[in-house]
TORBASE-198466 format. One record per residue: x, y, z negated of N, C-alpha, C, O in turn; residue in one letter. Coordinates in pm, whole numbers, plus 50000, padded with zeros to 5 digits. Layout:
<nuros>
XYZXYZXYZXYZA
...
</nuros>
This chain:
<nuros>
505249504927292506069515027224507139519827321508089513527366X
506649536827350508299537427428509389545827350509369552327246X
510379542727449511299556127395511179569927427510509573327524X
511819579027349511239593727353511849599227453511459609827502X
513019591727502513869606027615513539599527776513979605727872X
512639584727802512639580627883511169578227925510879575228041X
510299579427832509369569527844508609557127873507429554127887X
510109548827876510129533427920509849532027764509909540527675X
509459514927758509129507427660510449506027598511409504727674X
510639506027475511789501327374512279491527412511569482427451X
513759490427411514349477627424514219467927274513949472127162X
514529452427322514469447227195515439445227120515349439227013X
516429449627164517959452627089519089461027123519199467127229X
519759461027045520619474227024522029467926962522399457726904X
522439477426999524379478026961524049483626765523239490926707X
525169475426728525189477726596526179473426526526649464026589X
526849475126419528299473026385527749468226223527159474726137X
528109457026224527819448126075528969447725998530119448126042X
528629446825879529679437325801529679422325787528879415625722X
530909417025871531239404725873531059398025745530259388625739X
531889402825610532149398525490532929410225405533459420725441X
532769404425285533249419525207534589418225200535119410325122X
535249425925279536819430425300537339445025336536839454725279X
538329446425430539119457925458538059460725619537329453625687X
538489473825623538319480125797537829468225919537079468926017X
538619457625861538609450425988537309441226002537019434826103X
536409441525861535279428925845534159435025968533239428926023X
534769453925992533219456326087533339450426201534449449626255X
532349445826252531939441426401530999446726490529849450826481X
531819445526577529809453326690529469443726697530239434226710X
528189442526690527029433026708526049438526785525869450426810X
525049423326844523499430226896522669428626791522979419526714X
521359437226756520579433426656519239435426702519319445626770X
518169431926703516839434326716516389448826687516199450226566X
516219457026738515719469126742514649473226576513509469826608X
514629475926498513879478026408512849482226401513099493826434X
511169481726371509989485326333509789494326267509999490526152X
509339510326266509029512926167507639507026095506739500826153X
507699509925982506709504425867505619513725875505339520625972X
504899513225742504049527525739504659536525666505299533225566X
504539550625711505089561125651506699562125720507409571025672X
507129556125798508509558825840508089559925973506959559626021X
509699561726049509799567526161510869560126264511659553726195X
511059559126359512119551226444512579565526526512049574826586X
514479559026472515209571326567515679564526636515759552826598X
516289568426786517209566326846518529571726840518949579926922X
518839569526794520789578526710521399576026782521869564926807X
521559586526837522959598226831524169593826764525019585726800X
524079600626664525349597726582524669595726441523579597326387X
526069590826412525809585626248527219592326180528249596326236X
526809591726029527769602625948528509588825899527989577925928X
529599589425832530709582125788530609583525646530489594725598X
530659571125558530639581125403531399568825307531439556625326X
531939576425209532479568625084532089557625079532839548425113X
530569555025028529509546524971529579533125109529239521525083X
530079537625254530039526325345530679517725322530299505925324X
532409523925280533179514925250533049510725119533309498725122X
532829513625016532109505224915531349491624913531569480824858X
529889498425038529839485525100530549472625141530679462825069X
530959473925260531699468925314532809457825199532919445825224X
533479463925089533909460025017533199445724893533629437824810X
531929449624954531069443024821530689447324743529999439724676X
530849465624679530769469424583529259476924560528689479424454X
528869479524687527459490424641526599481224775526669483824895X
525839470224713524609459024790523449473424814522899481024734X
523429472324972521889478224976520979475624904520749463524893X
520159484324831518699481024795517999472424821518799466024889X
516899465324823515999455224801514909461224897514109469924863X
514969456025009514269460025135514929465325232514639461725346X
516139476825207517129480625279517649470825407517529458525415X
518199479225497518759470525628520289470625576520919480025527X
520689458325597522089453325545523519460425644524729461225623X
522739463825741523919473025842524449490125767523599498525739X
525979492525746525879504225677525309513925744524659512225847X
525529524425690525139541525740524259547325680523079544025693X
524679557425600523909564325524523019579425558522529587225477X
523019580125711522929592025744523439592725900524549589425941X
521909599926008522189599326101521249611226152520409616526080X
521589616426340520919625426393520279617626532520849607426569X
519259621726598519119613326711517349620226703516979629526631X
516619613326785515479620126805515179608226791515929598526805X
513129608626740512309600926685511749593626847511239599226944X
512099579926826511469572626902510159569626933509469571727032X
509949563726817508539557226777507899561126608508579564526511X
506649559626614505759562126499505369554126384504369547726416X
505699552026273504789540526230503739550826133503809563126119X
502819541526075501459547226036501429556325975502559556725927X
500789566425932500219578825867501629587725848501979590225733X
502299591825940503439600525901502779615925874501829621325930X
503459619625793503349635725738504479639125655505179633525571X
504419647525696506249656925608504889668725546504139670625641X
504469675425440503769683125372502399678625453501629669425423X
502279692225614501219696325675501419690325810500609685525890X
503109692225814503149686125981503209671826010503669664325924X
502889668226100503089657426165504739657326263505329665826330X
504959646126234506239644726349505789634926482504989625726495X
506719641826572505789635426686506999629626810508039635826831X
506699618926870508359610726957508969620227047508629625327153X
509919621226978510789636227069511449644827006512389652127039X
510769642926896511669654826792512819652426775513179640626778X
513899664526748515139658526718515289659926567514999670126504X
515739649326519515769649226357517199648326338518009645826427X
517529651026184518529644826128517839638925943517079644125862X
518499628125948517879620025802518509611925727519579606525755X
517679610125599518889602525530518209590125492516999588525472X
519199581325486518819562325540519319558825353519679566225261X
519059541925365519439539525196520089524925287519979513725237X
520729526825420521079517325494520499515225679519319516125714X
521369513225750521279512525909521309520825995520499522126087X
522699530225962522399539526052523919535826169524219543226264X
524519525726138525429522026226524829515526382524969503626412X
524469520826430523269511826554522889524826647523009536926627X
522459518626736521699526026815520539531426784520329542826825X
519469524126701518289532226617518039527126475518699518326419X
517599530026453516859529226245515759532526248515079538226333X
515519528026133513799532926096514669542925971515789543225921X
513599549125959513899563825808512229564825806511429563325898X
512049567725669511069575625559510349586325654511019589025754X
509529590825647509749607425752509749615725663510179627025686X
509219611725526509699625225411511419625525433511899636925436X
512079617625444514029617625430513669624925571513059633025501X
513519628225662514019634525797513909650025835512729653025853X
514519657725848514689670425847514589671826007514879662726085X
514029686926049514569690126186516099695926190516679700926094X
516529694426300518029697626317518119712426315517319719426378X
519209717926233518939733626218519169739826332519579732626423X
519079747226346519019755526498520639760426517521219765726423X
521369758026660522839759326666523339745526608524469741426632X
522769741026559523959723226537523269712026639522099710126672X
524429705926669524619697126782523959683726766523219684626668X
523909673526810523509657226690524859654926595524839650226482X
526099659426671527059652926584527249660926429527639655026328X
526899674926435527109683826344525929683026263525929692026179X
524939675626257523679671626210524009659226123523799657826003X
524519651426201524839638826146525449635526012525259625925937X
526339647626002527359652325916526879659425818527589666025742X
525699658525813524519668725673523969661325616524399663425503X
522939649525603521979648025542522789640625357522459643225242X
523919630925413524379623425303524589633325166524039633725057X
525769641825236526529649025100525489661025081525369664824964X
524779666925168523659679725089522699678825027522309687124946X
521929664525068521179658324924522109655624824521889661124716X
522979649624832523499642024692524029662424615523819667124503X
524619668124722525029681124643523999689924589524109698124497X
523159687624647521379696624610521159692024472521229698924371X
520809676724483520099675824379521139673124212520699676324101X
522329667624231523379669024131523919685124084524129688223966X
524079694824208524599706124123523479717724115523389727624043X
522819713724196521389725324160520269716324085519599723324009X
519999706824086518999700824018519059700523904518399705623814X
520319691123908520669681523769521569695423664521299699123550X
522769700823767523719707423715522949717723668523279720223552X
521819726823718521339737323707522469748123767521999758323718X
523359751523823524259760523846523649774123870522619774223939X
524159787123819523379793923799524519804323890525719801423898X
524059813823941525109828024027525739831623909525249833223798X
526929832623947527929839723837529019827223723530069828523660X
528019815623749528699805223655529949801423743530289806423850X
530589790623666532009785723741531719770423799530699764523763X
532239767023850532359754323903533729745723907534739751523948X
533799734423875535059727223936534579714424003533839706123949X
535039713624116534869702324223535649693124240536529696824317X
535839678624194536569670624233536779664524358535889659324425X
538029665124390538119661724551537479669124619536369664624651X
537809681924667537429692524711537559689224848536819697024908X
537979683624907538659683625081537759667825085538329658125136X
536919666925051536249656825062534669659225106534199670225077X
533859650125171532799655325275531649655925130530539658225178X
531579655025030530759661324932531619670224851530819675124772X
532859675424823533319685624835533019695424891532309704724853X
533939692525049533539705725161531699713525135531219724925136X
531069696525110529519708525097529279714024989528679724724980X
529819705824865529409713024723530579732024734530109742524691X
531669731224784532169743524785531759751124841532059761524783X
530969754024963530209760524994528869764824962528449776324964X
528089751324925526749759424870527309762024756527539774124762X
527669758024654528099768524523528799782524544528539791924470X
529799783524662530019799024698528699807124766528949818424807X
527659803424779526969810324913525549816024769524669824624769X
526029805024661524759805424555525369815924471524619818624378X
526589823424470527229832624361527979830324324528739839724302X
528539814624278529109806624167530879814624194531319820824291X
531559810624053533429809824114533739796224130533319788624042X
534369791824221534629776424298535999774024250537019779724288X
535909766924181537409757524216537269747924301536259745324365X
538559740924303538999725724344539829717024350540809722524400X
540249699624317540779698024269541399692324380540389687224428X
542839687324507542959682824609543959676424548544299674524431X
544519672424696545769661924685547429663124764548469656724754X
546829678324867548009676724952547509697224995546369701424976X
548909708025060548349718625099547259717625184546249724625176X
547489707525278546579708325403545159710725311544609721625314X
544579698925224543259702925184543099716325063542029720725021X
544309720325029544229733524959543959745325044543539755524990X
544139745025156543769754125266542109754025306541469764125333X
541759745225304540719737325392539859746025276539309756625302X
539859740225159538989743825059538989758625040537909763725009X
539629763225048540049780824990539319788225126538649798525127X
539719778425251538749788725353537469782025318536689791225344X
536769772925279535579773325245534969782125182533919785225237X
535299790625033535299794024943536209792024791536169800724703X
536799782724781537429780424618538049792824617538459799224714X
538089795424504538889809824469540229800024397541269806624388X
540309790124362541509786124306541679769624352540579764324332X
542559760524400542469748924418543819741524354544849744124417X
543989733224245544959723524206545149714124275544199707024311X
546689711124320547199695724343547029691524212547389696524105X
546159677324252546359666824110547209659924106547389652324011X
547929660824204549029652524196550579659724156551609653024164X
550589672624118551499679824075551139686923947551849686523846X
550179692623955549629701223856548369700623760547289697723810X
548459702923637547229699923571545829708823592545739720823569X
544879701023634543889711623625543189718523512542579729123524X
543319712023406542499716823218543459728023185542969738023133X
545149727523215545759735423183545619752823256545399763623202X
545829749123388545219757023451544569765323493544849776023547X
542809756323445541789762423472541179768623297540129774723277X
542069765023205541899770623063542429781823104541659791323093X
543629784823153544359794423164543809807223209543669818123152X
543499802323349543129812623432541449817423449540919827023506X
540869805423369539539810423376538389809023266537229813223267X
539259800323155538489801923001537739788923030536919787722938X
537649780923096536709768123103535949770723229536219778523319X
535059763523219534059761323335532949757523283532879749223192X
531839763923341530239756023346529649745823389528599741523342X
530559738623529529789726923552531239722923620532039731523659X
531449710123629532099699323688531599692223756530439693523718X
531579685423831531329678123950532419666623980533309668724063X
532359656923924533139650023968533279632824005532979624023925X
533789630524142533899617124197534969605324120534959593324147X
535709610624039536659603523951536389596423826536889585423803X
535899600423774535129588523658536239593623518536819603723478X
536059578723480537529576223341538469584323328538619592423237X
539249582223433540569588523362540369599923361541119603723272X
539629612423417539259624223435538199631523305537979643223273X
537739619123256536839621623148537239632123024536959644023036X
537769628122928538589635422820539079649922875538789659722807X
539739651522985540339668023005538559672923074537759681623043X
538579666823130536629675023175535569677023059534599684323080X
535719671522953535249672722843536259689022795535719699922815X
537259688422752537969696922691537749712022796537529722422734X
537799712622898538129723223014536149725522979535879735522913X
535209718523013533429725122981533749739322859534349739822752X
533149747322926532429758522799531539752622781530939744722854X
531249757222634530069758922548528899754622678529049758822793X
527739745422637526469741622758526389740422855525439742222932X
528079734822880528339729923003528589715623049529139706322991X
528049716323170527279702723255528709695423282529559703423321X
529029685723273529399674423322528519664623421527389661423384X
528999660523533528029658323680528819644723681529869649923642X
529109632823693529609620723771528819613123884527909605223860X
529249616324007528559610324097529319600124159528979595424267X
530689595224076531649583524180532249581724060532019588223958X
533289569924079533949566923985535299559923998535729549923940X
536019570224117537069560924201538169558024089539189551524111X
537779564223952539009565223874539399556723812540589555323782X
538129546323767537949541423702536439540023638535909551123637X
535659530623588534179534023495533919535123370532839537923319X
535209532123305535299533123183536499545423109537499549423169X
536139549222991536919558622901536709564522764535539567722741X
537619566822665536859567322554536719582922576537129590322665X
535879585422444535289597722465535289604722296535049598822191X
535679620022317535439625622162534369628022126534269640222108X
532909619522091531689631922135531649640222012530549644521978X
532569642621950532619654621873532589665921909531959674821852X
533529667822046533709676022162532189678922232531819690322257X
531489668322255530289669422306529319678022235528799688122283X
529139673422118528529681122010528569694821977527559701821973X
529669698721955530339712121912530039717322046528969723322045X
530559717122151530029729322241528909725922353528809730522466X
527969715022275526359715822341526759707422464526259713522558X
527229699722498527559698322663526439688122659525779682422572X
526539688522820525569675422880526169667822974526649674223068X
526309654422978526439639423044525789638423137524589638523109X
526039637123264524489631823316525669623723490526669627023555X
524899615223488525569610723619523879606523731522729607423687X
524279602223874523119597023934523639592324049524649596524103X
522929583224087523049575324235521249578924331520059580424300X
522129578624459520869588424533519889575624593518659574424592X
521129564824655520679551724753519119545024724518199544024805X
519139541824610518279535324515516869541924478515819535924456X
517149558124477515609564224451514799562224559515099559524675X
513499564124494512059565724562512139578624687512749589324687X
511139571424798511109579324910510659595124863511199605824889X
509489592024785509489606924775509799616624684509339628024674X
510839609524602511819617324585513169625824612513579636724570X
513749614524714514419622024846513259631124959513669638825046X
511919628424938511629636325037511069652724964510709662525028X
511149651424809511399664324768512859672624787513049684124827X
513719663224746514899670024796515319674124939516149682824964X
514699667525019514419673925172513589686525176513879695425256X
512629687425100511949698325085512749711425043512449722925071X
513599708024985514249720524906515199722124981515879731824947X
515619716025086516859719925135516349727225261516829738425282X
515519722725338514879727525441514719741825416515089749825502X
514019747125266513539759225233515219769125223515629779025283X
515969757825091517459768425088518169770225136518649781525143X
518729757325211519819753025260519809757825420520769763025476X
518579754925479518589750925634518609768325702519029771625813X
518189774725626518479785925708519969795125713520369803225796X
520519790425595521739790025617523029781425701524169785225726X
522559772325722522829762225811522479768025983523239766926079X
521049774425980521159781426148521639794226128521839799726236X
521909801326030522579816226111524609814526033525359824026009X
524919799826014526249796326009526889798925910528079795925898X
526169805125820526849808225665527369797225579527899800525473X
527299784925610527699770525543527639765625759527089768825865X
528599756825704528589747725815529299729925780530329729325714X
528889721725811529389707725770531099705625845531489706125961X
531719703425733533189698225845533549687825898533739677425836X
533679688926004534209674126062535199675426084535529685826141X
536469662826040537639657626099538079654226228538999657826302X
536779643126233536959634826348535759628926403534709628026338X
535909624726525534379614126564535189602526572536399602226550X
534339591126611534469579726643533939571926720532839569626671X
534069565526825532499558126973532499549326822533479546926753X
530739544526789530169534226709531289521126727531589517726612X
531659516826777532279503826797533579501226734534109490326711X
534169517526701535829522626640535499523926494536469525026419X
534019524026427533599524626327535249524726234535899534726204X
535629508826204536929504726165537979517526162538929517026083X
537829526826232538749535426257538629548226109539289553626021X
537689547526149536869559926041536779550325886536729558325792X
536769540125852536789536725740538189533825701538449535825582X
539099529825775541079538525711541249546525688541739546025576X
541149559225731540889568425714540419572725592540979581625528X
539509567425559538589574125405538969562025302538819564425182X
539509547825346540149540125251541849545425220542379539425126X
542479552925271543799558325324543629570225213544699572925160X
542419578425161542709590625143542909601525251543399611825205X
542679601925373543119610025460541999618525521542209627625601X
540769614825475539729623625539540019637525470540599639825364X
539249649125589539139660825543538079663825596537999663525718X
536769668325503535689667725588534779652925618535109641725580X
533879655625675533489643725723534049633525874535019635025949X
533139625025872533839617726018532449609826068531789604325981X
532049609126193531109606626265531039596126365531949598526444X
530509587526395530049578826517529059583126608527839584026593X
529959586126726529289583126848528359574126828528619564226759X
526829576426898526989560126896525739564127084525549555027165X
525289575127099524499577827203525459587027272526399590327200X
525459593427422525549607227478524299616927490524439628227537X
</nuros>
């Protein structure tokens, strides 16, 4: 087996950053680890970079255990070109072949020098983005694909409100909902990400930490059609009240809390719908439909720059620790990335 950019044989290990134990920033470690196999139907990258996400430090914490087969190293999402092959790969018609440059989405191990991935999860890199600006796509545009266009149904012309707007499934949900028709809100925490968001698209953005958003967004815009939101509980009751009539309620996090009571009288009377989902846990080829759809909607907007992924910051793989204060702090804007190749 070689590698794709050298044609030497694979090494048998690699740089990789573990979790010591479930704690703060400091439990990550670089480590060496045995280079990974792909299986059948997956693929071996050599990464580039890897994307930074909520759900790591969750990890890390103890709170969200990889899946049951999953590699116990975080990273939910990485860019790098395909090393090696394992058996019968096909994405529809094509074949992928060692060399390609991909970007894909993992259910675990993308902190390392390589991973194995699905080859339905692996996308080609859109044309004009870099590995690092790749890296920074696969996590939050599935989870935003299939929650506000799947699940949400969002339709051109409807409204939106985004929780945690200056946040790296924010930054993407505000854009593809502006690029799809929609009116964008958002809900932030400080000007800096009220800026951030408004040049994305939001036509309106609340401090939650000053101002009410139900009051607000009753005010100025009669309710909303779909919500989107990473907050859970305490957010529940005014996101109920602020829905028009057959409007979606989305929970994809629950930093708020997991619990809250609820009027479903409110539910009733104006038709709404509940629906929450976790992406980590589904079937390959069901992320590799949602790869399908993004490739078709998303990706060509992605090469002629009409959406673009934000990054904050990078990080060399080994500073990992650096990038998870940061997003334990509240301070990300955008996403944040590991070096982990040149």
């Amino acid at each position: 087996m070689a590698d794709s950019e050298s044609g030497n044989p694979l090494p048998t290990d690699m740089a990789a950053v573990e979790i010591r134990e479930p704690g703060g920033p400091d439990v990550l470690r670089a480590v060496r680890r045995p280079v990974p196999q792909p299986a059948a139907g997956e693929v071996l990258i050599r990464v580039a970079a890897a994307g930074v996400n909520r759900p790591d430090c969750l990890q890390r914490q103890g709170l969200y255990p990889p899946p049951p087969g999953a590699s116990d190293l975080p990273g939910l999402e990485v860019a790098g070109q395909i090393a090696a092959l394992g058996p019968g790969i096909r994405q529809a018609d094509e074949a992928w072949a060692v060399g390609d440059r991909v970007c894909a989405l993992l259910a675990g191990g993308g902190y390392a020098e390589y991973c194995t991935a699905p080859a339905v999860q692996c996308l080609p890199i859109p044309a004009g983005l870099d590995f690092t600006q790749a890296a920074a796509v696969p996590e939050t545009f599935f989870t935003v694909w299939t929650n506000v266009f799947d699940r949400g149904r969002l339709g051109p012309g409807e409204s939106i409100l985004i929780h945690g707007g200056a946040s790296g499934i924010g930054t993407t949900a505000i854009q593809l909902a502006h690029a799809h028709g929609a009116r964008v809100f958002a809900t932030v925490g400080n000007d800096a990400k009220r800026a951030l968001c408004e040049r994305l698209g939001a036509e309106r953005t609340i401090n939650y930490r000053t101002e009410s958003f139900l009051d607000i967004l009753q005010d100025e815009a009669g309710g909303v059609d779909l919500i989107l939101d990473i907050v859970g509980g305490k957010y529940l009751d005014d996101n109920i009240k602020l829905l028009k009539p057959d409007g979606r309620l989305i929970i994809i996090a629950v930093l708020g809390g997991a619990q809250a009571e609820i009027n479903l009288a409110r539910v009733l009377i104006k038709r709404l719908t509940l629906t929450g989902s976790t992406l980590r846990a589904r079937e390959a080829d069901f992320k590799g439909a949602i790869a399908a759809a993004l490739r078709e909607h998303v990706w060509p907007k992605l090469a002629d720059g009409t959406i673009a992924p934000v990054i904050q910051a990078t990080f060399p793989l080994h500073e990992a620790r650096r990038a998870h204060e940061l997003l334990d702090a509240n301070q990300a804007q955008g996403k944040l990335v590991l070096q982990v190749a040149d």
